[in-house]
C-alpha positions in Angstrom: 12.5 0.3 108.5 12.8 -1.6 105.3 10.6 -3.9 104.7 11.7 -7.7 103.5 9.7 -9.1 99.8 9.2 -12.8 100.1 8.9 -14.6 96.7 10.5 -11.8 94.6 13.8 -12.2 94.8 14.4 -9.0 94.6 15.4 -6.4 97.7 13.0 -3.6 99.3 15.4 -0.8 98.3 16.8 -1.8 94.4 13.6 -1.2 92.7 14.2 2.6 93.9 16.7 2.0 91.1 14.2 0.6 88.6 16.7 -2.4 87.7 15.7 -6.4 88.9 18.7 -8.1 90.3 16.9 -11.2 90.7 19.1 -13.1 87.6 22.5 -11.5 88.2 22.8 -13.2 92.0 20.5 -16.3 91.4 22.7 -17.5 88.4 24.4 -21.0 89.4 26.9 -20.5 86.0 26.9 -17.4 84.9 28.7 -16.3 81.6 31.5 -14.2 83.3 32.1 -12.1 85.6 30.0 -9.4 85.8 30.1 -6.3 88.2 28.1 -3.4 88.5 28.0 -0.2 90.8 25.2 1.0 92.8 25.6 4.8 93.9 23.9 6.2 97.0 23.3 3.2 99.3 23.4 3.4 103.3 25.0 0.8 105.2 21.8 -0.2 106.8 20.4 -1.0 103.1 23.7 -2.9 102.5 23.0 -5.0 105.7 19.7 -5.6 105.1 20.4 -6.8 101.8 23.2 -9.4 102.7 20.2 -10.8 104.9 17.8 -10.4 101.8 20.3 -12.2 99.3 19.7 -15.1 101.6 21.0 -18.5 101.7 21.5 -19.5 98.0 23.1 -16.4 96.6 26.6 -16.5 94.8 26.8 -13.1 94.3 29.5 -11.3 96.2 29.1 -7.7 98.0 31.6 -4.9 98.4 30.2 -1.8 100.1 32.6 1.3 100.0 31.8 4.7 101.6 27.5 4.4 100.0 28.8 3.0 96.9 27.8 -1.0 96.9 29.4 -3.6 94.1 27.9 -6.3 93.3 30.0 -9.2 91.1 28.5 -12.7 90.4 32.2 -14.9 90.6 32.7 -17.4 87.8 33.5 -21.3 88.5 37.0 -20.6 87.8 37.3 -18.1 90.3 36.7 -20.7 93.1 38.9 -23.1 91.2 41.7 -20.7 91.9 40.5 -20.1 95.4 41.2 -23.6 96.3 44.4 -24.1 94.4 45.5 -20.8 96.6 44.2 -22.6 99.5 46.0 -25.5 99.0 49.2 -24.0 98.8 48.9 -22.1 101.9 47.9 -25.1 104.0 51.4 -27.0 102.7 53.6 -24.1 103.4 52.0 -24.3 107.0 52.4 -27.9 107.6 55.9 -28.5 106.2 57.1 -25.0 107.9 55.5 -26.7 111.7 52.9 -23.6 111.3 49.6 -23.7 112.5 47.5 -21.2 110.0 44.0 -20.7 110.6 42.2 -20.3 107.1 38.4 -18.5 106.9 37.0 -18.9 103.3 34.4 -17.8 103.0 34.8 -14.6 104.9 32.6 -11.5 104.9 35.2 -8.1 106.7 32.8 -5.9 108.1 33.9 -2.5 109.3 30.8 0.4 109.4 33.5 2.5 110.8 35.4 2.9 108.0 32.1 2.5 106.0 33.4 -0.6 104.3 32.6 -4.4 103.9 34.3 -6.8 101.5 34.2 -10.6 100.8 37.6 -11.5 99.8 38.4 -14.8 98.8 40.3 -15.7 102.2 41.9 -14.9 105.5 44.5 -16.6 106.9 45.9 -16.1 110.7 49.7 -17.3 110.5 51.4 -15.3 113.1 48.2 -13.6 114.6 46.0 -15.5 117.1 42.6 -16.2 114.9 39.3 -14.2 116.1 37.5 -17.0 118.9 34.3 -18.5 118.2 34.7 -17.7 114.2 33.8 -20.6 112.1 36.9 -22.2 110.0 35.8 -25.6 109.1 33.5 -25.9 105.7 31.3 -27.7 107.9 30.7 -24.8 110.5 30.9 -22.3 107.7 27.9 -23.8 105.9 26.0 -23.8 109.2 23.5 -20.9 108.3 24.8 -20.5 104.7 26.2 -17.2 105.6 30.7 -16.7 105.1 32.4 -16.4 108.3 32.5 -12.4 109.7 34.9 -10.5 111.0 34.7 -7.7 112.7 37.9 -5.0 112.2 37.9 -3.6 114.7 37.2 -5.0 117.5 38.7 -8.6 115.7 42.4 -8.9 114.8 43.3 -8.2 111.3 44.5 -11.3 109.3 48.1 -11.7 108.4 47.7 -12.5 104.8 44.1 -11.4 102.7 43.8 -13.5 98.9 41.9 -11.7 96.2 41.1 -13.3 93.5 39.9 -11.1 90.0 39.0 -13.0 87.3 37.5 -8.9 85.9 38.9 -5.8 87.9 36.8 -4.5 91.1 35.3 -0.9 90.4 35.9 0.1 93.7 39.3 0.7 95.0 39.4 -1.6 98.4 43.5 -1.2 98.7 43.1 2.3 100.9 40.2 0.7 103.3 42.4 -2.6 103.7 45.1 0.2 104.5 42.9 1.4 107.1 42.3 -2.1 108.6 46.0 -2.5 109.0 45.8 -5.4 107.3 49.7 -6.0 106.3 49.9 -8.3 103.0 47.6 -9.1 100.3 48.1 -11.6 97.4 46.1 -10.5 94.5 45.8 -12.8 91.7 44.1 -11.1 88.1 43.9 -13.4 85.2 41.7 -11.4 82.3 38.5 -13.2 80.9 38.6 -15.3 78.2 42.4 -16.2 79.0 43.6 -19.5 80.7 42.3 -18.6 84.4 45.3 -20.3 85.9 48.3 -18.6 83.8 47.5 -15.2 85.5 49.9 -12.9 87.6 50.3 -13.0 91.4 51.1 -9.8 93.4 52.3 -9.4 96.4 51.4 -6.1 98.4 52.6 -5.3 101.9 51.8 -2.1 104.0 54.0 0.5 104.4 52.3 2.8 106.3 49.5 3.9 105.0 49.8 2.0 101.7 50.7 -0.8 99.9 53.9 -1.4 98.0 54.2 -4.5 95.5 56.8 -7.2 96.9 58.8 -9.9 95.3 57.8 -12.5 98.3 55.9 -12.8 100.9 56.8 -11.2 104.3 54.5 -14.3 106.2 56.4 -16.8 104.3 59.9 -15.3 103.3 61.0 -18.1 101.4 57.9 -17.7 99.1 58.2 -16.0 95.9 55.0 -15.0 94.1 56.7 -16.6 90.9 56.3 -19.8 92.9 52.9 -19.4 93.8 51.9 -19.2 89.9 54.1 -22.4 88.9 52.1 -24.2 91.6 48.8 -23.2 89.6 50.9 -24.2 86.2 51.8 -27.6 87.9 48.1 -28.2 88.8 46.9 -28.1 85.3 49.4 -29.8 83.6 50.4 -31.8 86.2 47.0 -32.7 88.5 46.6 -31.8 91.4 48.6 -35.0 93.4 51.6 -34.6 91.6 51.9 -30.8 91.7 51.3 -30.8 95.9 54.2 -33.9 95.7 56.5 -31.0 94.0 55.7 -28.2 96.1 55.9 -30.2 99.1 59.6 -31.3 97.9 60.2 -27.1 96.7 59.8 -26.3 100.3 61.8 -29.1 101.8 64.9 -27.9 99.8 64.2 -24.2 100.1 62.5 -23.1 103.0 
């Protein structure tokens, strides 16, 4: 039904909206963060463009109820990612824990008329999806993130956000939705020191979410500890601030 351009670099349906979108998702570094808001798209035209945006594109998709955001990430953005990552990962191996990380990972739910690419899953208590790609080396295979499913796959135990600008669209209720049960959003403002932002911690309550001091997964983790691990990083390195953290845990988890 629609109809693939080669060459243009540009999707079968976005000219409809007389704008090229060629230069916002092939930019390798772009300037900031930059999000805009496309009204009246169908999910099949948000499916068909995840497969027209191809292998090399670094901008990232949320699709909410036929509204469709699109948001090229800065390299900071990733930076945090990782340093995120990292911290998870110790917490798991000091605490005996197996966790199962998926970064990149694309949630897609035409149920709930939703489909996000957060910044990462992570199955701590929850047995992981099977035959979904973990390693970076599996995840590159095809150049496509990792999808899940929800439903039929099982929700992750912890989702990380990461907002270097603030999303348009209001994901919280359709993550509500999912049943996914805590959510560590990160928000640093542009132009300010990307790793000196603030960490919350939102668990579900129902049907919402409601801010916490720690994290339900990892009770002996404080989001205040979360953001000296990123202060350690840079002022520290990287070693000596996983030496630290490593040693924070021993004494108080």
């Amino acid at each position: 039904m629609f109809k693939r351009k080669k060459g243009a670099g540009q999707s079968a349906f976005l000219p409809n909206f007389g704008l090229s979108f060629s230069p916002f998702w092939k930019a390798q570094d772009p300037p900031g963060e930059k999000r805009i808001v496309l009204p009246d798209v169908t999910w099949q035209q948000y499916m068909t463009l995840l497969d027209e945006m191809g292998l090399e594109r670094t901008t990232r998709l949320t699709y909410l109820r036929h509204k469709l955001e699109m948001m090229n990430p800065m390299p900071e953005h990733e930076r945090c990612r990782k340093l995120i990552d990292s911290l998870v990962l110790v917490l798991g191996d000091e605490l005996r824990s197996p966790i199962t990380a998926i970064a990149p990972v694309l949630l897609l739910s035409p149920d709930y008329h939703f489909g996000a690419e957060p910044d990462a899953c992570y199955y701590v208590q929850t047995q992981p999806p099977a035959g979904v790609p973990t390693k970076p080396d599996e995840l590159a295979k095809g150049g496509r993130p990792a999808e899940l499913h929800l439903p039929p796959d099982p929700v992750p135990d912890i989702l990380v956000e990461v907002a270097i600008t603030k999303s348009l669209l209001n994901k919280f209720p359709a993550y509500a939705q999912l049943g996914i049960p805590e959510i560590w959003y990160y928000f640093t403002k542009q132009g300010e020191d990307v790793l000196k932002g603030d960490l919350f911690i939102y668990q579900l309550r129902g049907q919402e979410y409601i801010e916490a001091n720690r994290s339900a997964v990892f009770p002996c983790l404080p989001a205040e500890r979360v953001l000296l691990f990123l202060e350690h990083s840079d002022s520290m390195g990287l070693p000596k601030s996983l030496v630290v953290l490593r040693e924070w845990i021993q004494r108080h988890c």
